[in-house]
Every structure is written in structure tokens, then in C-alpha cells.
Backbone as numpy.savetxt, mean C-alpha at the origin, in Angstrom:
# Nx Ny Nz CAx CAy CAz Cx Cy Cz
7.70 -10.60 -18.33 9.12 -10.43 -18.02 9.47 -11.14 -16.72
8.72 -10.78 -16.40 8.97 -11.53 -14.76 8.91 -13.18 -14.65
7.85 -13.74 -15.76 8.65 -15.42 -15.62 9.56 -15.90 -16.85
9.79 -14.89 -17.67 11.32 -15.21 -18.09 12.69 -14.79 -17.57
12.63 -13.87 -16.52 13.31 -13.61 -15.46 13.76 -14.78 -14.49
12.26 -15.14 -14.03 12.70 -16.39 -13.51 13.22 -18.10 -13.98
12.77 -18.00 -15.30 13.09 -19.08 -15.45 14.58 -19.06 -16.23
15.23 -17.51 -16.67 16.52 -17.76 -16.42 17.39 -17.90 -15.41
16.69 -17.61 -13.86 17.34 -17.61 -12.83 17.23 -19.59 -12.40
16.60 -20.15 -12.94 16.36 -21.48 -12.78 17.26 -22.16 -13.71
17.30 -21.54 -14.41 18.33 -22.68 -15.51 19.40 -21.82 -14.80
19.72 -20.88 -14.36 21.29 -20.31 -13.96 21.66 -21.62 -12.99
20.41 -21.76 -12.10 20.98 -22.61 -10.72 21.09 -24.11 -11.02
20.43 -24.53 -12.04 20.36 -26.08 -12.83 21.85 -26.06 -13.00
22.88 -25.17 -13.83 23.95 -24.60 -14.59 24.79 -24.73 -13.18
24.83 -24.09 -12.41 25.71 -23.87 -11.37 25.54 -25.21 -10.75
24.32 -25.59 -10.39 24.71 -26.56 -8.96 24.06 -26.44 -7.98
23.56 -25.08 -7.69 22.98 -24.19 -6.57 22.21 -22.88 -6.30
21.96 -22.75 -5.28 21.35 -21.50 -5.56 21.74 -20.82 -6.15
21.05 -19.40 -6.59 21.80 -18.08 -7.04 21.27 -17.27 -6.07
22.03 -16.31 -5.94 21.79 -14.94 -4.82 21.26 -13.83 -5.55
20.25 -13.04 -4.68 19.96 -12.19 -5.80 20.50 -10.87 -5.47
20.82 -10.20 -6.51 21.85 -9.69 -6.77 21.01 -7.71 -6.35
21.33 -7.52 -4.62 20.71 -6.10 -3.98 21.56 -4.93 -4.74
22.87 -4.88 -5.30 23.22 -4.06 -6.02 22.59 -3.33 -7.57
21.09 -4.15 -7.85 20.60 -3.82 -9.01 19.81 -2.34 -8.90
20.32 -1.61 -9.66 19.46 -0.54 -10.15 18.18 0.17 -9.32
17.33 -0.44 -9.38 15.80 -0.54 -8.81 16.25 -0.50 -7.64
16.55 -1.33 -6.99 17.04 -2.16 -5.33 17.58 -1.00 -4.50
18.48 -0.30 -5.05 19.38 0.92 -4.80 18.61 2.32 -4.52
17.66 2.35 -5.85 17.13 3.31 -5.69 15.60 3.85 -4.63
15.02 2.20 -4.52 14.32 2.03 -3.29 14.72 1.76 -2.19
15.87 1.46 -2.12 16.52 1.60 -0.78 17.12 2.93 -0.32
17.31 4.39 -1.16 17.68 4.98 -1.47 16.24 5.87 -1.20
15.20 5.64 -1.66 14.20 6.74 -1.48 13.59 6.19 0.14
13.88 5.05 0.58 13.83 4.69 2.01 14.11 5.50 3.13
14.96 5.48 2.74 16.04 6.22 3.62 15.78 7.75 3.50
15.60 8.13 2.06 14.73 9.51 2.11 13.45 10.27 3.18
12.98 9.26 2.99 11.63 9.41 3.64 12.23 8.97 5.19
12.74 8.06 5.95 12.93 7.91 6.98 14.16 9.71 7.62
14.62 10.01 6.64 15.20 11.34 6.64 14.30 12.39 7.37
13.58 13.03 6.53 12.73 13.51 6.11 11.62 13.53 7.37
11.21 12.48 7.51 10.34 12.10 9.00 10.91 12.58 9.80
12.71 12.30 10.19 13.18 12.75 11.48 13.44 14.39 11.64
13.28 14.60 10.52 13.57 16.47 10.30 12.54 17.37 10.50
11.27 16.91 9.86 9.84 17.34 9.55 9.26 17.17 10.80
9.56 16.19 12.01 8.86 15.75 12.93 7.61 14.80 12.13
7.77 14.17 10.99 6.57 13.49 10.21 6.15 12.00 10.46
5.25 11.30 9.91 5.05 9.84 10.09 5.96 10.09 8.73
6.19 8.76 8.38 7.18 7.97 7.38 5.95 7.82 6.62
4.48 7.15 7.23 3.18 6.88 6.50 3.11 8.24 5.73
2.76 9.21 6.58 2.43 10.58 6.38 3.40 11.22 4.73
4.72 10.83 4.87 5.72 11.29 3.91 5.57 10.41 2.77
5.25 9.41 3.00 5.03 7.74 2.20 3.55 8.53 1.28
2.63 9.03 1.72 1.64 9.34 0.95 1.24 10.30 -0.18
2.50 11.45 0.06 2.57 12.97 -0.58 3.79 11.95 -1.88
4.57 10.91 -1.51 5.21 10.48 -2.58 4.32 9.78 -3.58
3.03 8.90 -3.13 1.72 8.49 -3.72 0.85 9.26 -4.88
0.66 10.61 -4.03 -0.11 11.46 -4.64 0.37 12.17 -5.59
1.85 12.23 -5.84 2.95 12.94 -6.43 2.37 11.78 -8.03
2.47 10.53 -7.19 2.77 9.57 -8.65 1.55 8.87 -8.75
0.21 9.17 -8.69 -0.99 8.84 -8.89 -1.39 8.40 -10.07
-1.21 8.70 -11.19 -1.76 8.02 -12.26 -0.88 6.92 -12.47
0.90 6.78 -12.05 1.94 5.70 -12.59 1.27 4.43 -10.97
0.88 5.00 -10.40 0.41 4.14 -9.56 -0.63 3.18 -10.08
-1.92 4.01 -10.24 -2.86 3.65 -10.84 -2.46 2.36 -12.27
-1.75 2.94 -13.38 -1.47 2.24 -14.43 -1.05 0.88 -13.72
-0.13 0.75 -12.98 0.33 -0.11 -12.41 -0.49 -1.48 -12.35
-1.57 -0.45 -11.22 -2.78 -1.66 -10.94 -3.30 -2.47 -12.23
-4.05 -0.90 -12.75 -4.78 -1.66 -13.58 -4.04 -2.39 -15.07
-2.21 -2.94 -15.11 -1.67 -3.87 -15.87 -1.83 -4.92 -15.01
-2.19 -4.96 -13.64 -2.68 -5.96 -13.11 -3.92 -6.91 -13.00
-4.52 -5.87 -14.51 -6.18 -6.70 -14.44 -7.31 -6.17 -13.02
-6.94 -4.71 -12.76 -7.78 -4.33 -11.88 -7.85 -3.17 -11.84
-9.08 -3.04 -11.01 -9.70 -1.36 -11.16 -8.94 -0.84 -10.78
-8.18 0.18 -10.50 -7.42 0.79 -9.72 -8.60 2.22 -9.10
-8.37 2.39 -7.66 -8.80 3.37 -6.62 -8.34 4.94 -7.24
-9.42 5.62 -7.05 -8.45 7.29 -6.83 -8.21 7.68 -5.70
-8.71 6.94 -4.68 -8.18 7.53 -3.05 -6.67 6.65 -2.65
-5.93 8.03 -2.89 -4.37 7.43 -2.32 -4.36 6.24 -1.31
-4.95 6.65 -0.37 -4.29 5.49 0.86 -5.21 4.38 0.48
-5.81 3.55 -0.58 -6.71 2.77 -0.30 -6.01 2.29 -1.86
-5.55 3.08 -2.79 -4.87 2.80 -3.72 -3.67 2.49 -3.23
-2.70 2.74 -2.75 -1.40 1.70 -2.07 -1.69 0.88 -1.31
-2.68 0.77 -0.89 -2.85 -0.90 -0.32 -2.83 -1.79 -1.43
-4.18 -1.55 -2.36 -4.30 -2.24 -3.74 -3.30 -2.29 -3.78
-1.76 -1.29 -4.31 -0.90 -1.82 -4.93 0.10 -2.81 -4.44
-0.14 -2.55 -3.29 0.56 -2.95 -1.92 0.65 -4.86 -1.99
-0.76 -5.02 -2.47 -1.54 -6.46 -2.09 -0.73 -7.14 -3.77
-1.15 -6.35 -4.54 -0.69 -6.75 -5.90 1.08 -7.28 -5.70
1.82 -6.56 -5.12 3.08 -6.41 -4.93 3.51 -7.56 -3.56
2.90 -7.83 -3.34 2.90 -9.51 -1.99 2.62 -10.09 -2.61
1.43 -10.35 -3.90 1.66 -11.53 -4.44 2.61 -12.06 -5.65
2.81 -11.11 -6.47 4.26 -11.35 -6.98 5.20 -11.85 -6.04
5.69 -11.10 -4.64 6.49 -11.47 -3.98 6.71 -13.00 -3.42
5.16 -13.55 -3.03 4.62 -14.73 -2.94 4.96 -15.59 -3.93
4.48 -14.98 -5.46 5.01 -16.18 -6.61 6.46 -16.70 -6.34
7.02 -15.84 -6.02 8.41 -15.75 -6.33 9.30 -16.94 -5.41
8.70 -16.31 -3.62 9.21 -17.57 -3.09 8.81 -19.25 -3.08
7.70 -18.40 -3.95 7.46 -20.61 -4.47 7.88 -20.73 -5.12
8.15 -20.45 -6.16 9.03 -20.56 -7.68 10.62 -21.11 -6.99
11.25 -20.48 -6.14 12.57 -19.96 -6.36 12.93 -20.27 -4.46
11.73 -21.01 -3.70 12.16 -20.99 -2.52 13.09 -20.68 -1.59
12.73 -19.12 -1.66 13.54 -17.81 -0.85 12.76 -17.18 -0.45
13.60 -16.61 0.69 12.68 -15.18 2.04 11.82 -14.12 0.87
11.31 -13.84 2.15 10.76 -12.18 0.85 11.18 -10.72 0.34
12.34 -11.17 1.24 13.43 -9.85 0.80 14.04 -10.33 -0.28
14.83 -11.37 -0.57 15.07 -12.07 -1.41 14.17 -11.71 -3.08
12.92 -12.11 -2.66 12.48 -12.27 -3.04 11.71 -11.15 -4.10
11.71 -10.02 -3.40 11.77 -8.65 -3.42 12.51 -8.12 -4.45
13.77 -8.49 -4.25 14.97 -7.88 -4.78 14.63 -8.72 -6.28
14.68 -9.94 -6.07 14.66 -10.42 -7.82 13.52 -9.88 -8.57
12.38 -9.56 -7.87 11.47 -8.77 -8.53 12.26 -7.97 -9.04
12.95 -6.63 -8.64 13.78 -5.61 -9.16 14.49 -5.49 -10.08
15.28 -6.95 -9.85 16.22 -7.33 -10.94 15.46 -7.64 -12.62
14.36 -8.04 -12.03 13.46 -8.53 -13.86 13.17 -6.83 -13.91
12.27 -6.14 -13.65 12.38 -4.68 -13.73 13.74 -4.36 -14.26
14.80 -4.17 -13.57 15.88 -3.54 -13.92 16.30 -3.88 -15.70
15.88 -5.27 -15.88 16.00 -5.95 -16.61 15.15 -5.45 -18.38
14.20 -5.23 -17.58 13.25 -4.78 -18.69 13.35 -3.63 -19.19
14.09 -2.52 -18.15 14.92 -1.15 -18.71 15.68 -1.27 -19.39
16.44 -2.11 -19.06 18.16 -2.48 -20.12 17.33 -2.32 -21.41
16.12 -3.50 -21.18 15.85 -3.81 -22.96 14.96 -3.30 -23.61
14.34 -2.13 -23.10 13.20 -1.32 -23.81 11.98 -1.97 -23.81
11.91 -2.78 -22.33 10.48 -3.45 -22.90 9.47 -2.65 -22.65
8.35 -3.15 -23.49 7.01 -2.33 -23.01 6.55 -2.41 -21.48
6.93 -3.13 -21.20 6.36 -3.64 -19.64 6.96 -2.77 -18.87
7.66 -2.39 -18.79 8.69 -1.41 -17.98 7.94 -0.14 -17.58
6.56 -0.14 -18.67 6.04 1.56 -18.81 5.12 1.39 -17.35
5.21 0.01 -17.06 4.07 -0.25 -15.66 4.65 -0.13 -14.51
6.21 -0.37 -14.47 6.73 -0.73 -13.45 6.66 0.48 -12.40
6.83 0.16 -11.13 6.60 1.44 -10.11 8.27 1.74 -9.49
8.90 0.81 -9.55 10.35 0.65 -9.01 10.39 1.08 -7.07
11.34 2.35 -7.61 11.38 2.27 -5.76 10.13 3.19 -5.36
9.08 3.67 -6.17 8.14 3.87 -5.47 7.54 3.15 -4.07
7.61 1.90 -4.44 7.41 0.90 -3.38 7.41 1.00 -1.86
9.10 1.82 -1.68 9.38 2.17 -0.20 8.68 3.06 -0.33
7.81 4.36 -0.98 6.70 5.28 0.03 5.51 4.34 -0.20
5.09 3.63 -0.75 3.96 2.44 -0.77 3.71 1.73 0.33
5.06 1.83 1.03 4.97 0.46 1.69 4.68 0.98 2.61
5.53 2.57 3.50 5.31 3.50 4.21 3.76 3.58 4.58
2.89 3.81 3.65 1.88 3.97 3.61 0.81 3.43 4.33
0.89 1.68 4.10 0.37 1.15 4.04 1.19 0.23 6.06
2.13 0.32 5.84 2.40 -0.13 7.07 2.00 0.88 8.27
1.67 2.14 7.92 0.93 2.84 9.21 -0.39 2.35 9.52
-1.04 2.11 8.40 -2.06 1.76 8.08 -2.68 0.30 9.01
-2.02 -0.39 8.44 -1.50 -1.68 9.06 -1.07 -1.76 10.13
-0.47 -1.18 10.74 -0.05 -1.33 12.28 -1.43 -0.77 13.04
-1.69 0.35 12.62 -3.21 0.89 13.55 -4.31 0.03 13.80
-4.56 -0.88 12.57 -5.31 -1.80 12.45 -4.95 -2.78 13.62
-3.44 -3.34 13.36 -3.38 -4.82 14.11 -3.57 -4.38 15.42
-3.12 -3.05 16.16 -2.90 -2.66 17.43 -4.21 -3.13 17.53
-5.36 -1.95 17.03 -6.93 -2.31 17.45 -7.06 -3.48 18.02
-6.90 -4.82 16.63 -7.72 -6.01 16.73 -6.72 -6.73 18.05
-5.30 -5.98 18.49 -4.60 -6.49 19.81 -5.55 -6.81 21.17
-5.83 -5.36 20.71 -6.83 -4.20 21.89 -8.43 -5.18 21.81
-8.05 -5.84 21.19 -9.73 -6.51 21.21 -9.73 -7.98 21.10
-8.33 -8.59 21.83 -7.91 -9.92 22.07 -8.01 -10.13 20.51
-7.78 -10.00 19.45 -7.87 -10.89 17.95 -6.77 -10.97 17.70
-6.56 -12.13 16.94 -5.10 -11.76 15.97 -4.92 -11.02 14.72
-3.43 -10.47 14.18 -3.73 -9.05 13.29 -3.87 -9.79 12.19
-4.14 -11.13 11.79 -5.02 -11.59 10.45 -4.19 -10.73 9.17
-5.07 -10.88 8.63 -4.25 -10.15 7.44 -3.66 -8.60 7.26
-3.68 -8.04 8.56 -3.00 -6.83 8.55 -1.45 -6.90 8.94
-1.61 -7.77 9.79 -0.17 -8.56 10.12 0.54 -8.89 8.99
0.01 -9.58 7.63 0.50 -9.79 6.91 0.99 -9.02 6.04
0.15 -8.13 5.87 0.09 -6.51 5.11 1.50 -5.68 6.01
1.85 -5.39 7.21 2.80 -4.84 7.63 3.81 -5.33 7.77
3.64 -7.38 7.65 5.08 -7.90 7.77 5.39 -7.49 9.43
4.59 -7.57 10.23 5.40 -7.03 11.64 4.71 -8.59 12.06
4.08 -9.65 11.58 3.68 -11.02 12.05 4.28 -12.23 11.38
5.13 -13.02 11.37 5.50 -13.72 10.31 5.30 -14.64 10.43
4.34 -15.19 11.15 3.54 -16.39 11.24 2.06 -16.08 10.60
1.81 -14.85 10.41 0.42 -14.22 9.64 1.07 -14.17 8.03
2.21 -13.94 8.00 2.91 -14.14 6.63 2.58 -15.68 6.00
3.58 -15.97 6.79 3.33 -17.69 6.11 1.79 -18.33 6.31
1.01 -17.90 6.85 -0.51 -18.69 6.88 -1.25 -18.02 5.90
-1.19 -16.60 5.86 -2.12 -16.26 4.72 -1.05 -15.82 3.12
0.16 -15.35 3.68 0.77 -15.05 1.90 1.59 -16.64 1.59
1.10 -17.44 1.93 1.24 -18.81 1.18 0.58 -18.99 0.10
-0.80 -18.30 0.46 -2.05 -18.42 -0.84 -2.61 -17.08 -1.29
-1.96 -17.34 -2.48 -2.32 -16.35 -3.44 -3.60 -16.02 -3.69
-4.47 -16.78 -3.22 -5.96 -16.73 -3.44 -6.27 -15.98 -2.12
-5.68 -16.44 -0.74 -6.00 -15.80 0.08 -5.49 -14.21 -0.04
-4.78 -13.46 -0.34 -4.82 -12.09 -0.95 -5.90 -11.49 -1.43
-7.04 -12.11 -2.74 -7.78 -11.27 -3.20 -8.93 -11.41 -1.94
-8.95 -13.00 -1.60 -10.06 -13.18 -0.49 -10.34 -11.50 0.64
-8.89 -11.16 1.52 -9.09 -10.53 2.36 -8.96 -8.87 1.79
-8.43 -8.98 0.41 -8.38 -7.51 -0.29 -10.31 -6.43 0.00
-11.04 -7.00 -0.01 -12.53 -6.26 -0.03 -12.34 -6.05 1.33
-12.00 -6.92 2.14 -12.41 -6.53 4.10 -11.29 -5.02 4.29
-9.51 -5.01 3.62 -8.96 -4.16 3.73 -9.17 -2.59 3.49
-9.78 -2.79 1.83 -10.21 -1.29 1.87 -11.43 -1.20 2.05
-12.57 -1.85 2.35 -13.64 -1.35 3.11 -13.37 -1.00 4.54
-12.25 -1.33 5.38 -11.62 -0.75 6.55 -11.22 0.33 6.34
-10.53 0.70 5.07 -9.68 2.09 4.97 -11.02 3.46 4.61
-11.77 2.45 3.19 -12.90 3.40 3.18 -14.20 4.11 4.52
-13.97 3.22 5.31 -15.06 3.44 6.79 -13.86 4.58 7.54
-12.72 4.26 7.77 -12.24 5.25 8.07 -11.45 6.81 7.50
-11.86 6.77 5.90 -11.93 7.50 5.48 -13.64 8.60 5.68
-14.35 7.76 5.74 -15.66 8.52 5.98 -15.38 9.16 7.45
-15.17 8.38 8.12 -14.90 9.37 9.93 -14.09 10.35 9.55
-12.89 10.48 8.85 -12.61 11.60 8.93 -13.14 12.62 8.26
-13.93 13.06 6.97 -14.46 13.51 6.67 -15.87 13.89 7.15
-16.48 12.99 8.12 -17.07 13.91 8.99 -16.84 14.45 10.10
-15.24 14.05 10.37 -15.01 15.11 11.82 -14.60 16.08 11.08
-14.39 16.33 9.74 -13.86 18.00 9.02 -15.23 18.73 8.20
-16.04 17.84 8.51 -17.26 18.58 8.32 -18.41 19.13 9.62
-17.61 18.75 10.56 -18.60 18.81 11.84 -19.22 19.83 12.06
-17.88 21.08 12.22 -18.04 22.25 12.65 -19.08 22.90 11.80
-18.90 22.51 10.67 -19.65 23.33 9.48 -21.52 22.64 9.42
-21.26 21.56 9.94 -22.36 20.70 10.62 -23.38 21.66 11.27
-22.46 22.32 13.02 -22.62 22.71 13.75 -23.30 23.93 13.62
-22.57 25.06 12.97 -22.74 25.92 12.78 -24.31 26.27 11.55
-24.22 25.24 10.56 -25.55 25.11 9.67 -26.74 24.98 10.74
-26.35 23.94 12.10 -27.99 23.77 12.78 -28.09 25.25 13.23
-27.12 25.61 13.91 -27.40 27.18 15.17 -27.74 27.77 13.81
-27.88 28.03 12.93 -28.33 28.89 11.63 -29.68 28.78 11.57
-30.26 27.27 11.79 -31.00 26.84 11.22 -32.46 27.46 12.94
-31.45 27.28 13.73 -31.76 27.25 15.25 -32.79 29.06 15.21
-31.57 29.63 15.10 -31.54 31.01 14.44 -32.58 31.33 13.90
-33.36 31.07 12.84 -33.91 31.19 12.02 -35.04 31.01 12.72
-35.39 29.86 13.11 -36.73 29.10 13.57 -37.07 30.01 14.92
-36.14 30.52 15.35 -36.46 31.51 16.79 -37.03 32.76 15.88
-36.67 33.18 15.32 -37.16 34.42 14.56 -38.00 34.53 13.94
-38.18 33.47 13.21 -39.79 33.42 12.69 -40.97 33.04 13.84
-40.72 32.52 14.67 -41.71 32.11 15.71 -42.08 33.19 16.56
-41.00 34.59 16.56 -40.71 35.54 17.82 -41.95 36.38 16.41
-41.25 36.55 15.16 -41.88 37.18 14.34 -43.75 37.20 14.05
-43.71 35.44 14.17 -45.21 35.25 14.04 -46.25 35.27 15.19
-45.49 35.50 16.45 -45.88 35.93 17.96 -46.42 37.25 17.72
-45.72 38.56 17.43 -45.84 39.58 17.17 -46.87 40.02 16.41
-47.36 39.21 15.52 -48.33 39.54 14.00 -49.59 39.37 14.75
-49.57 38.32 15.71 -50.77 38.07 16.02 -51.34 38.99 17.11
């Protein structure tokens, strides 16, 4: 759907003369701009991250997430935050096709995505059963906390934010060097969530610590008592 989408938007502009604009009043566009704004709500009320609110909307829609991916020809993750990156990365390079195809920004670019979506509702296509729509804005939420923590680090350690920059869109000179190439996406996709997975393990052992802690003094416990015990026998 999406390159007969575009290639009616190509014969539109052959037809006209000129560009065409893409059209932010569509359906989709509205409603992710619309659950945006939810979540940026929501944050200011809750005292929450936007990431933080961005993720409970993830976990809400976990398997339509998942499907997503894997119509993309890929495994899809069961760990939320490492699964919206995946989808995250999938969803830049569409965005990427698009401004080569159709040489426009990526908001732009964004939006006509929406419009072939919107498109594919009108007409009952099967493809539609994949689409994520405005899920996207808590996706993106997600993944831009994510992404910013990262680039700060590699700040903090004289590097440039490389493909996290690109991932948060807060570098747009990391935009145009690495989401020029579509190849470069899957390239840096393994370094991303093996970052998310390493810091998924730290936290799971700082919530296992205590219980850590408390197993040795058990263990501590024990070994004093049998030693005090086998003192005694003798």
C-alpha cells in the first residue's frame, strides 16, 4: 500500500506541475497528534516521564506492536522498551524511503506515511490489520528517553550521539549521515538493543540485590551455627 500510495502521489505532482503537500488533517495524523498531546497531558499531571507514560501505552498494545514488526520480516522482542525501538527503527526507515522517493522533511514525510494507512482503512485492506497508527507518539516517547540518556552519556564521554542522535531526532546532522542509508539502520539496530538489553540486566540486579543480600547473611547465619554447633560436639 504504501508504494501505491506513493506512486499516486507522483503521478498527482507529474498532473499538477508540482509538489503536493501532505495532507496533516488525515485521520491517523490527528489521532497521533491527539494521543501526543495525551501523554504530554498526563506527564504534567502524574508528575511522569512522557517515556515512562509512552511505555504503559506499549504494554497496553503488545502483541499489535509485535505483529507490526514481524509484517516487517522480523523477529519481534517481548521486552517493551527494546520492542519500540525495533519498531521505532522499522518506522525511520519507511520514513527514510519516503523522503527519497518524494524529496521531503520527515515530518512530511511522516504524515504521508499516515495518509497510505488512512488509506488502507477507507478500503478494507488486509494490510491495515498491521498498521500501528498513532500508537507511534507513545513509541516514539519511549524510545526518545531512551535515546537522549544514551546521547547525554556518549556527550559525557567526548563522542558523538551516532545513531542515538538519530533515533531521538534531537541531531540532524546524525539524521542525514546515518538515516540517508537504509542499510545503515539494520547495521546499528544489534549495537541499540544490546545497549537497552545490558541495561535492562542492571536493573534487574539492583531489584534483586536486597534479596541477594539477605540470601548471603542466611547463608552467613547458617555457617556460624554449624561451626558454633560442631565446636560443642567435640
Amino acid at each position: 500500500m504504501y508504494n501505491d500510495f506513493l506512486g499516486e502521489v507522483i503521478a498527482e505532482e507529474t498532473r499538477i506541475g508540482k509538489q503536493r503537500k501532505p495532507d496533516y488533517s488525515n485521520p491517523i495524523t490527528k489521532q497521533r497528534l491527539k494521543l501526543k498531546r495525551v501523554i504530554e497531558s498526563q506527564s504534567n499531571e502524574l508528575g511522569k516521564d512522557k517515556g515512562d507514560i509512552g511505555l504503559e501505552y506499549v504494554q497496553q498494545n503488545l502483541a499489535d506492536v509485535q505483529r507490526y514488526v514481524a509484517s516487517k520480516g522480523e523477529q519481534p522482542f517481548n521486552n517493551p522498551v527494546e520492542l519500540s525501538v525495533q519498531a521505532q527503527l522499522l518506522r525511520k526507515q519507511d520514513v527514510n524511503n519516503v523522503q527519497k522517493v518524494l524529496g521531503c522533511n520527515p515530518q512530511d514525510a511522516e504524515v504521508y506515511l499516515d495518509e497510505a494507512e488512512s488509506k488502507a482503512f477507507e478500503i478494507n485492506s488486509s494490510e491495515a490489520d498491521n498498521f500501528l497508527g498513532p500508537l507511534f507518539a507513545a513509541i516514539g516517547g519511549v524510545v526518545e528517553k531512551v535515546a537522549d540518556k544514551q546521547t547525554e552519556k556518549r556527550k559525557q564521554q567526548g563522542k558523538k550521539p551516532g545513531f542515538w542522535g538519530f533515533l531521538s531526532g534531537s541531531n540532524a546532522n546524525e539524521t542525514n549521515s546515518v538515516g540517508q542509508d537504509a542499510t545503515g539502520v539494520k547495521v546499528f539496530a544489534n549495537d541499540v538493543i544490546n545497549a537497552i538489553k545490558e541495561n535492562e540486566k542492571k536493573k534487574e540486579i539492583g531489584k534483586m540485590l536486597p534479596i541477594i543480600i539477605v540470601v548471603l547473611v542466611v547463608i552467613i547465619l547458617i555457617t556460624i551455627l554449624i561451626t558454633r554447633n560442631a565446636s560443642k560436639n567435640k
